[in-house]
N, C-alpha and C positions, 0 to 999 in steps of 0.2 A: 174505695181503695184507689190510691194513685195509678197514673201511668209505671211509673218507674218501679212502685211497689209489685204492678202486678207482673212487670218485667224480669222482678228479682225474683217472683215465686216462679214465675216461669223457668227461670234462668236456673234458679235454684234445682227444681226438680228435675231438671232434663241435664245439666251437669253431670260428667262424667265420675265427680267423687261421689256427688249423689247414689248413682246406678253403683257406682263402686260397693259402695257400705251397704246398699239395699241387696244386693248379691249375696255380698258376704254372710250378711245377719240371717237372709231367708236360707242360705246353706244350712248354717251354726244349728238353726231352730230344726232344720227336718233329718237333721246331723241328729240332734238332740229327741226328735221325736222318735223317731225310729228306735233309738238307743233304747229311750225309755218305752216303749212299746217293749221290745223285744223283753227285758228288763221283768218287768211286770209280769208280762204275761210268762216267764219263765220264775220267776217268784210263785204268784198266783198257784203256777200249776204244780211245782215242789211243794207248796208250804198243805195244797190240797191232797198231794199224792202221801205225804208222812201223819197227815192228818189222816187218813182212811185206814196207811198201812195200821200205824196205832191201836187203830178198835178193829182193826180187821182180825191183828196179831191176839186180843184177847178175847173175841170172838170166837175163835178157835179152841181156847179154854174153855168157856159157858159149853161150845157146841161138842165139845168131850163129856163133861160130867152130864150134859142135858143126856148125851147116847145113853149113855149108863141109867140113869135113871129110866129112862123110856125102856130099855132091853129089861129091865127088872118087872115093867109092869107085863110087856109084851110075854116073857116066859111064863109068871103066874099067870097070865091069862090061857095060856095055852095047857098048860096042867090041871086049870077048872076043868077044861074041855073034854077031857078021859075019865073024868070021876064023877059021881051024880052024890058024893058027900056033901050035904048042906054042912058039914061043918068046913071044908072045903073051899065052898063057894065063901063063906064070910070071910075067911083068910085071903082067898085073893080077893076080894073088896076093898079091904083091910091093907091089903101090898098097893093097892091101886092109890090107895088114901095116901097111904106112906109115899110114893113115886112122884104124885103131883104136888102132895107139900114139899120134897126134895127139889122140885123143880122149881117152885114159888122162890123156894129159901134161896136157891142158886142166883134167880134173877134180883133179889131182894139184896143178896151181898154184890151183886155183877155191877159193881159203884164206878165208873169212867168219866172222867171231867170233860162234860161239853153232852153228855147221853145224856138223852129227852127220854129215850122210849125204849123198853124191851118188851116183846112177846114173844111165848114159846107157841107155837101151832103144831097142833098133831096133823097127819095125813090126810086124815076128814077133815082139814080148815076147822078144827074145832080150838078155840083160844085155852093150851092148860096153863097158861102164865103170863103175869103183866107185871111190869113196875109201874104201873098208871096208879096213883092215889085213888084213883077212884071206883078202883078195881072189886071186883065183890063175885058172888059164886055165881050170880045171874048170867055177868059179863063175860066170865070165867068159860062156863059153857055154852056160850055162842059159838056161832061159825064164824070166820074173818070172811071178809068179801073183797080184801085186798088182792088186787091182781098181780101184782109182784108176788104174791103168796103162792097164788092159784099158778104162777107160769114156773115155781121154782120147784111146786110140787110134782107138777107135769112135766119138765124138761129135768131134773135135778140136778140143775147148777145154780151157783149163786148169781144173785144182778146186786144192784146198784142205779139209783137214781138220787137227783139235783130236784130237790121241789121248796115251792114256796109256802109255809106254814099259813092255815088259814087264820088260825087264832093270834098270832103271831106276827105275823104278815113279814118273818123274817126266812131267809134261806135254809133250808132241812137238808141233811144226808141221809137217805133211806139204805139198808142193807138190808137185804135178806138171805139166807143160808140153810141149805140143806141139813139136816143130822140123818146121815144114811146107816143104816145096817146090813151088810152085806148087798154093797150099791143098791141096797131099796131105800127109797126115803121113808122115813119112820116117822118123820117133824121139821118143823122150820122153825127160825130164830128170824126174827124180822129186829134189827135195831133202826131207830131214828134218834140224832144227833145234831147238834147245832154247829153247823158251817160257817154262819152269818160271820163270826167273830173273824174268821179267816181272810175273809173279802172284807173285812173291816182294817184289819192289818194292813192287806195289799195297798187299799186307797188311800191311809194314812203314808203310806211309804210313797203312794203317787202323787198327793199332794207336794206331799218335801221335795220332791223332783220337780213337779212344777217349779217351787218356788226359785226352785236351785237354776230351771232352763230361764225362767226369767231374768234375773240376777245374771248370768252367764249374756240373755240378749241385752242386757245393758251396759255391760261390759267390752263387750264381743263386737255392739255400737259403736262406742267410746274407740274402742283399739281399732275398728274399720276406721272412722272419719283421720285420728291419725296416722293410720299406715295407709288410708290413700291420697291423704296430702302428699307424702314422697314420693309417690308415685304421678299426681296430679300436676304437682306443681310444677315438676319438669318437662309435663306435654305444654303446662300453661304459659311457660316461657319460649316449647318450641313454636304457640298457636300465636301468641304474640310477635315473633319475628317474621312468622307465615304474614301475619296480618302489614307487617313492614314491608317483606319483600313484593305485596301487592302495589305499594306505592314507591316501591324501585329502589329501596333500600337490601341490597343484598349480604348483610354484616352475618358473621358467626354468632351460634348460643351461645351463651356465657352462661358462668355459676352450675352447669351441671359436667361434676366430675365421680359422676357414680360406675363403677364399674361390673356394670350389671344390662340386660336387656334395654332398659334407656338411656342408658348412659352411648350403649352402641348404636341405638337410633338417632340420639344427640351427634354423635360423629359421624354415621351417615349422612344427616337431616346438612350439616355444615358442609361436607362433601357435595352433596347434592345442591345446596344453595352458591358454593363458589363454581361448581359446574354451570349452571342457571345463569352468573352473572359472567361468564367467563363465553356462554352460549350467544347471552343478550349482546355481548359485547361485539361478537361473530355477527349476528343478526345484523345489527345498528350497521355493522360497517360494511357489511353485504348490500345492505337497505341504500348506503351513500353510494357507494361500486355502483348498483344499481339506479339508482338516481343520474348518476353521472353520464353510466353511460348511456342513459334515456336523454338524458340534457344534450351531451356529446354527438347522440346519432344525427346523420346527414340526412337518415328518412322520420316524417315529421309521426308520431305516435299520439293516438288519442286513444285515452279510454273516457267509455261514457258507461251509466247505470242500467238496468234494464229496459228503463223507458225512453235511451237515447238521450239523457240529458251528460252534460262533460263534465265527468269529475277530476280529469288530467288532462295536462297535455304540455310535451316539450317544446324547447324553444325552436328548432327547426319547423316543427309545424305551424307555429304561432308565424317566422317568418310565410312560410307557404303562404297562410291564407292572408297575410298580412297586418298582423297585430303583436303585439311586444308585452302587452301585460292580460296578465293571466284573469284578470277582474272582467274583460273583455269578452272569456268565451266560456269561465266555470258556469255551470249551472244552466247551460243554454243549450235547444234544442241541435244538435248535431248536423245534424239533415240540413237545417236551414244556415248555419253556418256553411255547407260543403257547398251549398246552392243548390239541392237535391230536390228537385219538382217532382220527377214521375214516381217519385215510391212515396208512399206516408210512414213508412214505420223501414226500419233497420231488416226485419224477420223476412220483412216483403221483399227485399234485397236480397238476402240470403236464399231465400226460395226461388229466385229466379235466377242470380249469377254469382257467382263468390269474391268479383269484382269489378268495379265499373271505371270507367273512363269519368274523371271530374276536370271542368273545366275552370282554373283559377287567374284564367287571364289579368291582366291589369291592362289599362289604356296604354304605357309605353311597353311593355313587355311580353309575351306569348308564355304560358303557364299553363302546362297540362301534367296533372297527377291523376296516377290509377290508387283507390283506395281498393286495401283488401281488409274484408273484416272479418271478427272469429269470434266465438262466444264464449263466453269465461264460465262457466258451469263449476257447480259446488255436488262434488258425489258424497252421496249418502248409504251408506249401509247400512242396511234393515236388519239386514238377516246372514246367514253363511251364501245364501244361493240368491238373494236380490239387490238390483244395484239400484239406487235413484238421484238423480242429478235436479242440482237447481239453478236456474240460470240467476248470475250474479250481475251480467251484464257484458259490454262489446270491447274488443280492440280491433283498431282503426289503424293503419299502418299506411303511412300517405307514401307515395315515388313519386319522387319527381318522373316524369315521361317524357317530358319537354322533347331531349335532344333524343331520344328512339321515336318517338311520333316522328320527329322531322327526319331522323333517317330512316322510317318507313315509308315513309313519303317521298324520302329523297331516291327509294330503291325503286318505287314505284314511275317516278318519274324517269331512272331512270333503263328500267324493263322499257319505257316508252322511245326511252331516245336509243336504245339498241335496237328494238324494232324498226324505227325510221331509220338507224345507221345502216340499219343491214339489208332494211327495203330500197334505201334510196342509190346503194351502187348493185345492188341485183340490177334494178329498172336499167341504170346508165350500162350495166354488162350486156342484158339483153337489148337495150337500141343499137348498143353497138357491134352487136353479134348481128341482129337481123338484117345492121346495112352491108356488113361484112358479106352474107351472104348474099344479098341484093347486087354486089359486085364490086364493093368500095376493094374488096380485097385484091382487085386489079389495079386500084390507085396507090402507086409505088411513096404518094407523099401522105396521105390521109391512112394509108392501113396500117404504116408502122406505129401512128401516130393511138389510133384505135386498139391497135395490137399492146401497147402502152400502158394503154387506160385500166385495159381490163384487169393487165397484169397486176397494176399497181392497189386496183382496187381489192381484189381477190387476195394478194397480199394484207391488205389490213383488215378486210375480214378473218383471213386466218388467224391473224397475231391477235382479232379482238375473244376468239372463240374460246384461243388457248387461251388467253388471260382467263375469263369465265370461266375454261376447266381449271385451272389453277388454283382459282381462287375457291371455285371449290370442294378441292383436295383437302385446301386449306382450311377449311370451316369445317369436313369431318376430320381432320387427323392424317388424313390416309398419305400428304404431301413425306417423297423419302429424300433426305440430306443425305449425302454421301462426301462428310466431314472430310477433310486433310486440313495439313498446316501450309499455307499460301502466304506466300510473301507480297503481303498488301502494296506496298509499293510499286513490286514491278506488277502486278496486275493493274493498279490504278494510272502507272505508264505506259502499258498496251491501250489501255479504252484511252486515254488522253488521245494518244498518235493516233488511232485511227479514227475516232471523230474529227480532230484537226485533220485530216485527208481527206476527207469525206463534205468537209462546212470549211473550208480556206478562208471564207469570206467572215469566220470567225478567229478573235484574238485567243487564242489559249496559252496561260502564266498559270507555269506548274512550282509548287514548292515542297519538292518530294524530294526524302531525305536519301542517300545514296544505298547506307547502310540498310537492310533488308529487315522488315517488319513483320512476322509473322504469327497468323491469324489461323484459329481452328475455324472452320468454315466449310461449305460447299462452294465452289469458284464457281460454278454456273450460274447457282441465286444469285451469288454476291455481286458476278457480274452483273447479272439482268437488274441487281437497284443496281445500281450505279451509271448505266446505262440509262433505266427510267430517267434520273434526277439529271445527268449532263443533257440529256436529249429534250429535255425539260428545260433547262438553262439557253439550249442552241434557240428553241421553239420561240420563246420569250424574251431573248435578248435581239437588237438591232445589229443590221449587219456592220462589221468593225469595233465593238465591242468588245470590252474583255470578258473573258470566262477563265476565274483562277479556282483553282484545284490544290487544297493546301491540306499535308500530313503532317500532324504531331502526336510524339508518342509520351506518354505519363506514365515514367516509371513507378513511380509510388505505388499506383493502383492499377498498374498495370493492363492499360487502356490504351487502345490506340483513337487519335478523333483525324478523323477528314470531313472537311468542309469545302461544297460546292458553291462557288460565289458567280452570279451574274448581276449584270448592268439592265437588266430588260424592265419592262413594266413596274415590279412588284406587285405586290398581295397588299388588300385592304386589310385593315388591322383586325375587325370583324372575320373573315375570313380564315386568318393563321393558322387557328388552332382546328380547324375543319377541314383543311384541305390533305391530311391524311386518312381522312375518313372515307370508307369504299363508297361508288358513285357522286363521288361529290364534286363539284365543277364550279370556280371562281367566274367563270365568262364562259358561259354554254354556246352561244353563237360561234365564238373567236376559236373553240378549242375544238370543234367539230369541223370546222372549218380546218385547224391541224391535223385532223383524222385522231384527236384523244376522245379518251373514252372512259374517262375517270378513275380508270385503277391501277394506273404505273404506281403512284404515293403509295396505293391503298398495295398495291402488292409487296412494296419498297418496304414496309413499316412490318408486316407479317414475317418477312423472310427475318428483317433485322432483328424482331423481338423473337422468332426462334434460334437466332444466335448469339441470345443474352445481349443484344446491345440494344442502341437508344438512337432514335432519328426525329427530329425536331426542326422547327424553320422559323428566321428570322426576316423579316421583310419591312422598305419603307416603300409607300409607297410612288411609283414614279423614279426611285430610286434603286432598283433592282431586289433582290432574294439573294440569302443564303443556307443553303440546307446541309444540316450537322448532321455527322454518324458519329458515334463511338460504337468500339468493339473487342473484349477484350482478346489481348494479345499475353503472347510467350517470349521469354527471353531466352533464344538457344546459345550455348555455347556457341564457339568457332568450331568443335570438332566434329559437330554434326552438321554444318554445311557441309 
């Protein structure tokens, strides 16, 4: 037998029309047995119940005239008994003779279609009658030794038994019945009768049934295999589009417009498959969303399999570690990509920190990313009350660190240089206090001179401390504004005038508009930047220089910008974008020596971006600095001035 042959008997028998018709017909058949079961045995047991009533009914006639004759012999015998007349005695002899030929003759006409057997039995089991052919006077006065005899004599009710003939070897109905006289049994009537013919009927009538439940399974075949093609054909057309939409075809059934149980799963099944395709559709573009913004992210993403090898990874991290095509890192040990020495495996990572400092320097560049990694686990449910997980494998999530390492480093450095700023005018407080007391404080040119020093110093320790608490107020929240609307202008010509009072020997060119600009703000913060940033311009520019101080307002968007312009040094271009970062310091030497301390900017930038504006610096170098504010602004009518 072929492949494809033994496919098809496969195919064949395990088919749904198959199992269909095989249903159906073994129904049909135990449909049909039972019927005819039921059938028969209710035949059988009528056709044996009107058969018994039958001979039972003329039974009852024999067992009338047998009384009568039996009472005839019983009387004359009982009238012998009172007389000792021998002539007497031969008369009842004579009655006795007459009584059982009466009875002979009885059983002799007692003619019923289907009677094998009649005896008459007297009370002593003695036989006075047979229809037996071979009956004679020997047999005649025997005793019976049939126990159906003996039990009807003794109980005096009739029975009834089902035996099988020995000569015959066919089925016999036995009857036996009393003949009572005055409830005494006086005799029994035993008939036996042929049954056999009855259960002969029955089975001819069970065969024709047979033939009939046959004929009916062939039939009953025939009309399954076609009534479950209608029914088949239509799951075989929805199994066929199942078997489509595995390879991403999601079309409607056609051809099934039954309006019935499949016809409603056929319009489900189409519901369900443009739902499917309409989900895939969701999917696929969640799947690009998702791609994109894996492509898109600023932090570099790697995933790898359980064993650390990289099945992904986006373009930002491919820049990190320095590579552009993906052929580069798929399928490569992770670890050894990251330049990961002290662990051998990812797990051993894990077990120890949830993420480590990687060092991806280049020769011109400094490159520090913290990888954090997480395990992709697959849950599994067992049961209602067990969970079990399987690891799938890792996500790698790179940061750049770069610039927080270096402003960790830059705060540490500069924890260092407050210490030394605050140690090195304590020292100069105390030399100058100890000579003070030693008696300089007698020297009317040297003590004011001392007296000076301290002050001056003690002053900028103060202003460096408050900066420190300020700043952090500022880091928890706790820093409070106490907003009003300030008219920018004249505050930014108050701080002009009185810095020009203060530094003569600086140029200050103001371009501030006459008309009043006003700003929701705290005037104190916004003093203190503004303040920072000119006192930052005087610091850095040479004496006779200009310092111009310019406002313009943008109605549109309703902004105000001022820009602090000086002539002094500038900022390396390296630098620009750092130097409002807190402790940070262009010329550590140069600026310590001005008594700065790195966070006028840093405070400048804080205050500004808690009043929604924007502070920025342009610098060439050698050529001076200019540092931009915007902030928005309101426009009041005149009747609220």
């Amino acid at each position: 037998m072929s492949f494809f042959e033994k496919r098809f008997k496969k195919r064949f028998f395990s088919s749904i029309r198959t199992k269909f018709v095989i249903v159906y017909v073994l129904v049909n058949i135990i449909s049909l047995q039972l019927i005819g079961l039921f059938f028969t045995t209710q035949l059988r047991n009528s056709n044996v119940n009107t058969f018994e009533q039958n001979i039972i009914e003329q039974e009852k006639i024999l067992n009338y005239h047998v009384r009568e004759e039996l009472e005839k012999a019983s009387s004359t015998g009982d009238g012998s008994k009172d007389t000792e007349d021998s002539t007497s005695q031969d008369e009842s002899s004579k009655n006795s003779r007459d009584s059982k030929s009466g009875i002979a003759k009885l059983v002799s006409e007692f003619n019923i279609q289907k009677l094998l057997l009649v005896n008459v039995i007297d009370n002593d089991s003695k036989i006075l009658a047979t229809s037996s052919k071979n009956g004679n006077d020997e047999y005649l006065a025997k005793r019976s030794f049939d126990p159906l005899v003996s039990q009807v004599i003794k109980t005096g009710e009739s029975t009834k038994q089902i035996q099988n003939n020995a000569d015959s070897n066919k089925r016999v109905w036995i009857y036996v019945s009393p003949v009572k006289k005055d409830n005494e049994v006086i005799g029994v009537i035993s008939l036996m009768a042929d049954i056999e013919s009855v259960y002969q009927e029955v089975n001819g009538i069970s065969k024709i049934f047979i033939v009939g439940t046959i004929l009916s399974i062939l039939i009953t075949t025939v009309i399954g295999f076609v009534a479950s093609k209608t029914v088949t054909s239509s799951i075989e057309k929805m199994s066929s589009q199942v078997k489509k939409m595995a390879l991403g075809n999601y079309g409607t059934v056609v051809g099934i417009d039954a309006d019935d149980e499949i016809g409603d799963l056929a319009k489900v099944f189409n519901q369900i498959s443009k739902r499917i395709e309409e989900e895939q559709a969701v999917t696929e573009t969640e799947r690009r969303k998702l791609a994109t913004i894996i492509e898109s992210m600023m932090d570099g993403i790697i995933t790898t399999d359980n064993n650390g090898k990289i099945i992904l990874i986006n373009t930002s991290a491919e820049d990190m570690l320095g590579g552009r095509d993906d052929e580069i890192f798929i399928g490569k040990d992770v670890l050894k990509i990251l330049n990961i020495t002290e662990y051998e495996s990812i797990e051993e990572i894990l077990e120890a920190e949830d993420s480590l400092l990687v060092n991806s320097s280049k020769t011109d560049e400094e490159l520090l990313l913290r990888a954090e990694i997480s395990k992709i686990e697959k849950e599994d449910k067992e049961d209602l009350t067990q969970m079990s997980t399987e690891l799938e494998g890792y996500i790698i999530v790179l940061y750049d660190v770069t610039d927080q390492e270096r402003q960790e480093k830059e705060r540490r450095e500069f924890v260092s240089t407050v210490s030394h700023e605050l140690r090195t005018p304590l020292t100069t407080m105390n030399s100058y206090i100890e000579a003070l007391e030693e008696g300089v404080l007698e020297d009317k040119e040297l003590a004011p001179q001392f007296i000076d020093t301290i002050h001056k110093e003690t002053t900028r320790m103060i202003r460096m401390v408050n900066e420190l608490m300020q700043l952090g107020k500022m880091d928890i929240k706790e820093e409070h504004y106490e907003k009003e609307f300030i008219d920018i202008n004249k505050m930014l010509e108050q701080i002009t005038d009185r810095f020009a009072l203060t530094h003569p020997e600086k140029n200050f060119i103001k371009h501030i508009p006459k008309s009043p600009i006003f700003v929701e703000g705290d005037q104190d913060k916004l003093t203190q930047v503004f303040d920072n940033i000119v006192n930052n311009a005087i610091k850095y520019s040479p004496d006779g220089k200009n310092i111009t101080v310019r406002v313009r307002q943008n109605y549109h968007h309703n902004r105000v910008s001022i820009s602090i312009k000086d002539e002094g040094v500038g900022i390396p271009l390296v630098h620009i974008d750092k130097i409002f970062n807190r402790f940070y310091r262009v010329d550590k030497s140069r600026q310590r020596s001005m008594g700065g301390t790195g966070l006028g900017l840093a405070l400048a930038k804080t205050i500004v971006d808690a009043h929604k504006g924007r502070i920025w610096a342009q610098s060439r170098e050698g050529y001076g600095s200019i540092i931009f504010v915007t902030l928005p602004c309101e426009q009041i009518d005149d009747e609220w001035l």
